[in-house]
C-alpha positions in Angstrom: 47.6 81.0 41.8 48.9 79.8 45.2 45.6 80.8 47.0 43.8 78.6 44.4 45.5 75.7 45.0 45.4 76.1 48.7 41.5 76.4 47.9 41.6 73.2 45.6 43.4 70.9 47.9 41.3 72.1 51.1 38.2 71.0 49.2 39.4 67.3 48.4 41.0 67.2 51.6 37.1 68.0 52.9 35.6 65.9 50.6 37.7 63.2 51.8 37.2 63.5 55.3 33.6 63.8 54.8 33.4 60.1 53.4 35.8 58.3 55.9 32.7 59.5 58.4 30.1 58.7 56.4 31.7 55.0 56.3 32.3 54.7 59.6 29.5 55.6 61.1 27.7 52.7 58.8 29.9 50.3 60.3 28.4 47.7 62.4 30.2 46.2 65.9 32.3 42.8 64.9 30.4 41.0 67.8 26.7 41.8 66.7 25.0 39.7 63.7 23.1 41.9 61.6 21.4 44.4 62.8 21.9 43.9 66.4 23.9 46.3 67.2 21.7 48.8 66.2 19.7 51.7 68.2 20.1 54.0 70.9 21.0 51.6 73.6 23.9 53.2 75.4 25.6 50.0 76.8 25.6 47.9 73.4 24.9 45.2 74.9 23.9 41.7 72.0 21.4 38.8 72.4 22.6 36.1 73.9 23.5 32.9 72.4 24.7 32.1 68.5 22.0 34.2 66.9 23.2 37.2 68.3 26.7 36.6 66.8 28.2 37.9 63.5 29.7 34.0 62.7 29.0 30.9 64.4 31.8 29.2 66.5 33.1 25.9 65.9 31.4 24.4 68.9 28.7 25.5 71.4 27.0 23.3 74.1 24.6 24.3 77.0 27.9 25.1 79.2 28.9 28.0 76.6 24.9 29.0 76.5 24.6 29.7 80.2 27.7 31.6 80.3 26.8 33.6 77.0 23.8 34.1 79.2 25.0 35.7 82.1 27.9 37.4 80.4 27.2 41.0 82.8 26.8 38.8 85.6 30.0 38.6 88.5 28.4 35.1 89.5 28.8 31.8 87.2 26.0 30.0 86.0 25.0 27.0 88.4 25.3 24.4 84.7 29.2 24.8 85.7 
């Protein structure tokens, strides 16, 4: 009876594991809109500008643009 119940609980316990990676695996990155982060492209890497975002901020002007811009970049935009 013991070895049943061993058998019972491993198979929920599998079950169970089996859809937490099923869910995460369909998760998409917080910083990508829909279906940008998407793909094989190892560095992740999203659009620039708003339409690459998941929300829109509260403000964006052509300063926030050109940095969104050159985001990998070690050197500032020259619009600063």
């Amino acid at each position: 009876m013991a070895l049943f119940k061993l058998a019972a609980a491993a198979t929920v316990g599998y079950f169970i594991w089996k859809a937490s990676k099923q869910t995460a695996s369909n998760a998409e990155p917080a910083a990508f809109a829909t279906g940008e982060g998407s793909g094989e492209n190892f560095s992740k890497v999203r659009s620039a500008g708003t339409e690459g975002m998941r929300s829109d901020p509260p403000k964006w002007d052509k300063v926030d643009q050109a940095g969104d811009e050159s985001f990998p970049a070690s050197d500032p935009p020259s619009t600063y």
